[in-house]
C-alpha distance (Angstrom), angle and dihedral (degrees) to the residues before:
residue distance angle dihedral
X1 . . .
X2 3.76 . .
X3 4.35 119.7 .
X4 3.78 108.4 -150.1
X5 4.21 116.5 -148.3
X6 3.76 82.4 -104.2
X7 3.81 91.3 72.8
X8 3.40 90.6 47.6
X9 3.60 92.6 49.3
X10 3.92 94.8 54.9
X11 3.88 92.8 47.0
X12 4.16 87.9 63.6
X13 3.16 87.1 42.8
X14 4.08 91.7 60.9
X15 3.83 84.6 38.4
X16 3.73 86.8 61.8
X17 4.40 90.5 44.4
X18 3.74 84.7 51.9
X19 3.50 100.3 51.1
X20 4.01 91.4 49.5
X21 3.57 97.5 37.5
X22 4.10 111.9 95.7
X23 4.05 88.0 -133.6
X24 3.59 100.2 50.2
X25 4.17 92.8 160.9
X26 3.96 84.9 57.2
X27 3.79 93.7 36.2
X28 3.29 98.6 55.6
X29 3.78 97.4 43.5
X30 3.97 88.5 59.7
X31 3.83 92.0 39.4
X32 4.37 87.3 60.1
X33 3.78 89.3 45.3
X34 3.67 88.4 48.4
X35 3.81 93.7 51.8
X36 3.82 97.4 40.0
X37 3.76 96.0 47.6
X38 3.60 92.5 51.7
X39 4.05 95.5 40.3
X40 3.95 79.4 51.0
X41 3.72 100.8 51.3
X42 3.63 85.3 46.4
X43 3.86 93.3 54.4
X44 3.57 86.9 50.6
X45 3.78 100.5 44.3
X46 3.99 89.9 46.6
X47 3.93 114.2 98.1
X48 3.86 125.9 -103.2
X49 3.91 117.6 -94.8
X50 3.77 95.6 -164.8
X51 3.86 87.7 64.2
X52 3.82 99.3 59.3
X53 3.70 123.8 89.4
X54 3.96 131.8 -159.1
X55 4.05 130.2 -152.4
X56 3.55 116.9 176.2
X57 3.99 130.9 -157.3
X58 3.68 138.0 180.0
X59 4.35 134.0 104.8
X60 3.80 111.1 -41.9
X61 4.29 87.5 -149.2
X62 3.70 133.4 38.1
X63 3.90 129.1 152.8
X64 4.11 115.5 -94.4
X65 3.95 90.7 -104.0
X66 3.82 93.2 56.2
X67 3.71 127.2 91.4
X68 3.85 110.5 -128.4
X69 3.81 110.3 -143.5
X70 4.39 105.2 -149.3
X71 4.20 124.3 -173.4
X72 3.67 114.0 -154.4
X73 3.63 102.0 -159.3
X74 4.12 111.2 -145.0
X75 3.87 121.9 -164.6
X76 3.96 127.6 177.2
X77 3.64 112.3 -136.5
X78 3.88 86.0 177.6
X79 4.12 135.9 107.4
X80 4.20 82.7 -126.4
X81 3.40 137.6 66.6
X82 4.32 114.1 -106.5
X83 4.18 111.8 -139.4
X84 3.84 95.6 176.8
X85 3.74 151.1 139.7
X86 3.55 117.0 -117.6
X87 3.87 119.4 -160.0
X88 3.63 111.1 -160.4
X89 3.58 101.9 -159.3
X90 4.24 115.6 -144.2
X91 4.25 125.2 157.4
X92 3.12 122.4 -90.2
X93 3.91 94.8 -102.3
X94 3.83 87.6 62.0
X95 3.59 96.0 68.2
X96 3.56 96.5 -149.8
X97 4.10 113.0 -164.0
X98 2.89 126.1 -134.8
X99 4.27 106.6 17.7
X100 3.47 102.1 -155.5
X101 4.08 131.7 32.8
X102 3.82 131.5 -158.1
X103 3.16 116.0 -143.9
X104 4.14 137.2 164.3
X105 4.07 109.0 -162.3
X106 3.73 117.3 -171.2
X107 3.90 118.9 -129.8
X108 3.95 103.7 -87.3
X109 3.51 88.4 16.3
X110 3.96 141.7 129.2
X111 4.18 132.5 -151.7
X112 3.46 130.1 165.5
X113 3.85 126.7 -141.5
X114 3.49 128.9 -148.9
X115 3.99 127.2 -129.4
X116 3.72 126.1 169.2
X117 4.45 117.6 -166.7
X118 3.51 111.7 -149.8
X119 4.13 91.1 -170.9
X120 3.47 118.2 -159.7
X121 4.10 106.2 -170.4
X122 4.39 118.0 48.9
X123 3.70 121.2 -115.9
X124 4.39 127.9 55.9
X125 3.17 128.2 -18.2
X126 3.86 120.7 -169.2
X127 3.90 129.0 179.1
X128 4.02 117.9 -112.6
X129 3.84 105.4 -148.8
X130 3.83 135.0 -36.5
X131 3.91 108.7 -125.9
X132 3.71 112.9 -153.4
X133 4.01 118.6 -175.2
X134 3.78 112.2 -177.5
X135 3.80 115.1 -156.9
X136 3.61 128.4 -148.3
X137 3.83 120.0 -124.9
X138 3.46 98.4 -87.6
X139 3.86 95.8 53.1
X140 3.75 88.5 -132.7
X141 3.85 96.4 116.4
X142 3.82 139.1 -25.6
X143 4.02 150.2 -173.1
X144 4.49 112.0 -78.8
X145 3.51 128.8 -166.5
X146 3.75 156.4 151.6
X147 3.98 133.1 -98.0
X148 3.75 132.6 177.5
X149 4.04 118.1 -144.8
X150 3.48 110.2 172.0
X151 3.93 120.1 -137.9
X152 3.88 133.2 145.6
X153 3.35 125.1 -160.1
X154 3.99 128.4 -157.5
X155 3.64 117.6 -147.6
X156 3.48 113.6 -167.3
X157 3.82 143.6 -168.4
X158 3.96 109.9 -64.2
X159 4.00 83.6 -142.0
X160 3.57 86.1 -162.5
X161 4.10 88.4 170.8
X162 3.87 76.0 88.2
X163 3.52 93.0 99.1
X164 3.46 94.7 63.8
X165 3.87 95.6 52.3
X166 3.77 95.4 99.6
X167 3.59 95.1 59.0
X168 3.62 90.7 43.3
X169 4.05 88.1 46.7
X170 3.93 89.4 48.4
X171 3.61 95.2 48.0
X172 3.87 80.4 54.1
X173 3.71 101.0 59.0
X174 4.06 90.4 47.0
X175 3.92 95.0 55.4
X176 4.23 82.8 42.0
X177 3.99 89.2 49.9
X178 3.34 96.3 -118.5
X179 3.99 100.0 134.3
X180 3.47 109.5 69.6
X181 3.71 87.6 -141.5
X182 3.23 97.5 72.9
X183 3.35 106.4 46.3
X184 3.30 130.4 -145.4
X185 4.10 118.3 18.0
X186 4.29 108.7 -118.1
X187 3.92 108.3 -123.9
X188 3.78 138.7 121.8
X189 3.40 102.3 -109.6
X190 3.86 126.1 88.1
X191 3.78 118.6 -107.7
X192 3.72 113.5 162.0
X193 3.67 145.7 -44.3
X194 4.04 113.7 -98.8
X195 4.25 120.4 -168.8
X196 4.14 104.8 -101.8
X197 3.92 111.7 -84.9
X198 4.36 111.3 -161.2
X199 3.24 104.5 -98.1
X200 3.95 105.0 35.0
X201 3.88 124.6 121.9
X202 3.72 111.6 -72.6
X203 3.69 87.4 -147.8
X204 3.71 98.3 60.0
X205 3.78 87.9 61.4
X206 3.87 108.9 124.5
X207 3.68 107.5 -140.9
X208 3.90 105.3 -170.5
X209 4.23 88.0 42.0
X210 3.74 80.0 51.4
X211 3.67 89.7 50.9
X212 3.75 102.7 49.2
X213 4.06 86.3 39.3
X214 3.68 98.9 51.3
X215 3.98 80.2 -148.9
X216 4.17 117.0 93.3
X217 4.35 110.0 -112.2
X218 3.06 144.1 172.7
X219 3.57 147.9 -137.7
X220 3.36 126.3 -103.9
X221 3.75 131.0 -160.7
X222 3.52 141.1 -164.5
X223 4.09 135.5 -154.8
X224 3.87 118.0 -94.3
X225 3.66 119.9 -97.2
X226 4.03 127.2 -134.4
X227 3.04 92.0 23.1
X228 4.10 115.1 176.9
X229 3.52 121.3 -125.3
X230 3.86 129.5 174.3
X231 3.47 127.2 -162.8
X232 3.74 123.8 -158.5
X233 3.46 135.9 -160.3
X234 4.05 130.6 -148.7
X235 3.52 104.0 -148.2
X236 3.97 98.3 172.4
X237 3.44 131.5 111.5
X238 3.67 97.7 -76.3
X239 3.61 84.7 54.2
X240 4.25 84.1 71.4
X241 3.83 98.2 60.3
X242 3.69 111.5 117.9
X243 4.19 123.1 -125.4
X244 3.53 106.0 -173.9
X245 3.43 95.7 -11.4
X246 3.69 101.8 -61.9
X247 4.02 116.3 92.4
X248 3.68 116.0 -90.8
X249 4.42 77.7 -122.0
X250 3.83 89.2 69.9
X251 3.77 103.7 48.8
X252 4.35 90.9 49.9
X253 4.09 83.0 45.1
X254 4.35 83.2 55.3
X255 3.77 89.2 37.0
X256 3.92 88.3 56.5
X257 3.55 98.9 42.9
X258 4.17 91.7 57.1
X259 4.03 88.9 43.1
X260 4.08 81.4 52.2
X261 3.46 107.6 47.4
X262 4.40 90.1 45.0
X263 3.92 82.9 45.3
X264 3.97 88.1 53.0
X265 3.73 94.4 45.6
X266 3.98 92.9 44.1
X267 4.06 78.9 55.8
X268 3.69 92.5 -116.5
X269 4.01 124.0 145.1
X270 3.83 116.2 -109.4
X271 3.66 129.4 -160.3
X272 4.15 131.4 -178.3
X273 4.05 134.3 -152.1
X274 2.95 122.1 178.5
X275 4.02 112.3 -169.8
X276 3.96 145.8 148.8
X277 3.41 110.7 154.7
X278 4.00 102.0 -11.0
X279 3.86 119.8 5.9
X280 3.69 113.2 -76.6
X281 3.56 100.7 -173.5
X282 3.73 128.2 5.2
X283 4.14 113.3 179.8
X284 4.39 109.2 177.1
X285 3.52 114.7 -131.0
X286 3.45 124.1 -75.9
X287 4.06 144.1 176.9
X288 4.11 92.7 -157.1
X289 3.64 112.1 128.2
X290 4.02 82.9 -138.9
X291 3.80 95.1 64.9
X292 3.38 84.2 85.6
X293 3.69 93.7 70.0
X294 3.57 94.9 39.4
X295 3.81 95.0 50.9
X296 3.52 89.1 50.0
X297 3.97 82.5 52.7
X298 3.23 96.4 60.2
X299 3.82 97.8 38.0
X300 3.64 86.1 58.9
X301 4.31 101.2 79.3
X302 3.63 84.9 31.4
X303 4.10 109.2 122.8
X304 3.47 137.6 161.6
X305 4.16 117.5 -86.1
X306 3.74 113.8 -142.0
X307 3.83 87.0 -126.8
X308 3.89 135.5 105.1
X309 3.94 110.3 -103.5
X310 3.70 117.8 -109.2
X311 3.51 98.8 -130.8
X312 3.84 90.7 -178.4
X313 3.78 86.6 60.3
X314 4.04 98.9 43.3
X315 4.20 81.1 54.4
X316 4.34 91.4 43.6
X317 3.83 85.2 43.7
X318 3.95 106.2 52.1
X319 4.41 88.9 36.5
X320 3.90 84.5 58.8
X321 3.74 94.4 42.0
X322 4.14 95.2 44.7
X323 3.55 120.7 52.3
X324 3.97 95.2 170.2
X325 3.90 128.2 55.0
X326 3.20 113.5 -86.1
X327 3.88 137.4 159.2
X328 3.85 113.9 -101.1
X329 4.07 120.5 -152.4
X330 3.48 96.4 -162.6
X331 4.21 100.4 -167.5
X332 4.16 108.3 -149.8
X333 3.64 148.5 127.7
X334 3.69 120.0 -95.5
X335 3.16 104.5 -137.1
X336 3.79 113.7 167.6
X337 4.04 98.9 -125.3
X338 3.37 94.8 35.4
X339 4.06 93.2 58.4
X340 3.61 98.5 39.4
X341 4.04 94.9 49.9
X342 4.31 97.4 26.1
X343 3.66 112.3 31.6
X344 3.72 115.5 12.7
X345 4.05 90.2 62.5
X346 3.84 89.6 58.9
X347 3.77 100.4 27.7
X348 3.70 89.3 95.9
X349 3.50 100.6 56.8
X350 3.71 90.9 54.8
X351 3.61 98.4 38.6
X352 4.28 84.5 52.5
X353 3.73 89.1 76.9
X354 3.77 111.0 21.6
X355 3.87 140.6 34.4
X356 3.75 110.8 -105.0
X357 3.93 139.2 -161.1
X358 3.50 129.3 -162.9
X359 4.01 115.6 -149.1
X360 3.51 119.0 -175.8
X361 4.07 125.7 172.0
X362 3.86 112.7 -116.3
X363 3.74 108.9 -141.2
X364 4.00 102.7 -131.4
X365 3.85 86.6 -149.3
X366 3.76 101.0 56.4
X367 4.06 90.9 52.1
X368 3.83 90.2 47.9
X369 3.59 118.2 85.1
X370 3.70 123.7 -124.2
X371 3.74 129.5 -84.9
X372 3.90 109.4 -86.0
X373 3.79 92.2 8.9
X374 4.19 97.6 115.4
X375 4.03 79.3 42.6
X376 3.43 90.8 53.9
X377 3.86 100.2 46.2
X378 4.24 92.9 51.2
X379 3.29 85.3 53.7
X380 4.03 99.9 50.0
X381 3.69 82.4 41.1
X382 4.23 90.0 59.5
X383 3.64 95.4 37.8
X384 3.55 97.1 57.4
X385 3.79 91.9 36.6
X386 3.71 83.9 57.9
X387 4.00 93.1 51.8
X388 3.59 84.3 50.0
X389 3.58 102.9 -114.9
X390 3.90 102.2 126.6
């Protein structure tokens, strides 16, 4: 049983009746059976809550800087007509607008009610409870309870390094030798033999084709194919720091995703780990335009452990998982103890049988000087010019 503000409202209202009324004993007794009787035919009157049933609908993924649009689907199995609010319960990361629903659902009826989740944080999201109370006529008071519907929602990197894919995708087809205007693609495998243009590399000139031609060319190259790349995620504690108020984890987890998708579209093979302490994630190589989507999957419950790395391990771990040579991003921080006591040690095993690159996120506000500090310099500068000391 649920008492609405109205009830409350009508019981100071008899308080005030009984204090101006010149039988107050009497007064007030017919003022409580007043309010109870009506609060009770109210509670009767108001529709069942057991009897209702919810389905929901609506995507199951979206990217963290999407709004998710949800339908909870209502329907009264009851004899009597449900006016309620319905609280569908989500965490506070979910950012579920608006909280609370009113709704008024005939017997034998169906309505749908809309929520959108504006979530804040990556990884699932999953409703708590939906709270229905259905009020009586009168407002005064009504029947509350709990339902379950189900529903899990995957937020997943914004990836917002997206924007700079064409660029990175143009840059692409010049190196490949795919704009005419550029000539030929750089590479270190053989494509063709070209005649000599003025201003090409004398030492791509093919002497014996030049020979047998009677013309001068030259050589022409083209970048390797399946190529292997692996990219590895820090996922220790210096992976939690915050630059710009989003952990240093989430800008290497967009850095990977734009190296991936050129990677993919070069036709190279991509792998992910993920690792701190233990391997988190750990995704084998692959050429498939839809390991995209499944490495953004998987980067999606991915969050930093309060732990040091084991650098030892994140070497152990990507020797066992690659058995070619391949170039390793491995995403960190740099942090001076860190490298000299974790990753330098066993740099050089890993480095022995693959290339390997080091990227590390540059905090814009440690490389920026303080507020007032060039003020503060000109002026040192004229005061001591004015002692006479410069």
């Amino acid at each position: 049983m649920a008492i609405t503000g109205r009830a409350v409202a009508l019981a100071l209202l008899g308080v005030l009746v009984v204090l101006l009324s010149p039988a107050p004993g009497l007064t007030m007794l017919l003022v409580g059976l007043v309010v109870v009787g009506l609060v009770g035919v109210d509670l009767t009157l108001a529709g069942g809550v057991r009897t209702l049933e919810f389905t929901r609908s609506g995507p199951t993924s979206a990217r963290l800087d999407q709004p998710v649009p949800l339908v909870l689907g209502i329907t009264n199995d009851g004899a009597r007509t449900v006016r309620a609010r319905v609280r569908d319960a989500w965490p506070p990361s979910a950012g579920a607008r608006p909280r609370v629903h009113r709704v008024v659902v005939p017997a034998g009826e169906r309505r749908f009610l809309e929520t959108t989740l504006y979530p804040t944080r990556r990884g699932d999201r999953e409703p708590f409870r939906i709270t229905v109370r259905s009020l009586g006529p009168l407002g005064l008071a009504g029947r509350q309870g709990r339902h379950h519907c189900p529903w899990r929602i995957r937020v997943l990197p914004p990836f917002t390094s997206r924007r700079h894919l064409p660029a990175a995708l143009a840059r692409l087809r010049e190196v490949e030798g795919e704009v005419a205007i550029r000539g030929a693609g750089a590479g270190s495998e053989f494509d063709s033999l070209r005649d000599y243009v003025i201003g090409d590399d004398v030492r791509l000139i093919d002497w014996r084709g030049t020979a047998r031609r009677g013309a001068v060319v030259v050589r022409t190259f083209r970048p390797e194919r399946d190529r292997r790349v692996v990219c590895v995620l820090d996922t220790g504690r210096t992976s939690a720091g915050r630059v710009g108020d989003v952990p240093r984890l989430d800008h290497a987890l967009d850095a990977a995703l734009l190296l991936t998708a050129v990677a993919l579209r070069a036709g190279d093979r991509v792998g992910l780990i993920a690792h701190d302490s233990v391997p988190r994630v750990t995704l084998p190589g692959s050429h498939d335009h839809a390991f995209l989507a499944r490495m953004t999957d998987a980067m999606a419950r991915l969050e930093p452990a309060i732990v040091e790395a084991d650098h030892a391990g994140i070497v152990s771990t990507v020797l066992r998982e690659t058995s070619h040579r391949c170039l390793v991003v491995l995403f960190t921080e740099l942090v001076p103890a860190v490298v000299e006591e974790g990753l330098l040690p066993v740099l050089g095993t890993l480095t022995a049988r693959h290339t390997v690159v080091v990227a590390a996120l540059r905090d814009p506000r440690v490389d920026a000087p303080p507020a007032g500090h060039a003020a503060a310099v000109t002026d040192t500068y004229l005061t001591l010019k004015s002692l006479g000391r410069l």
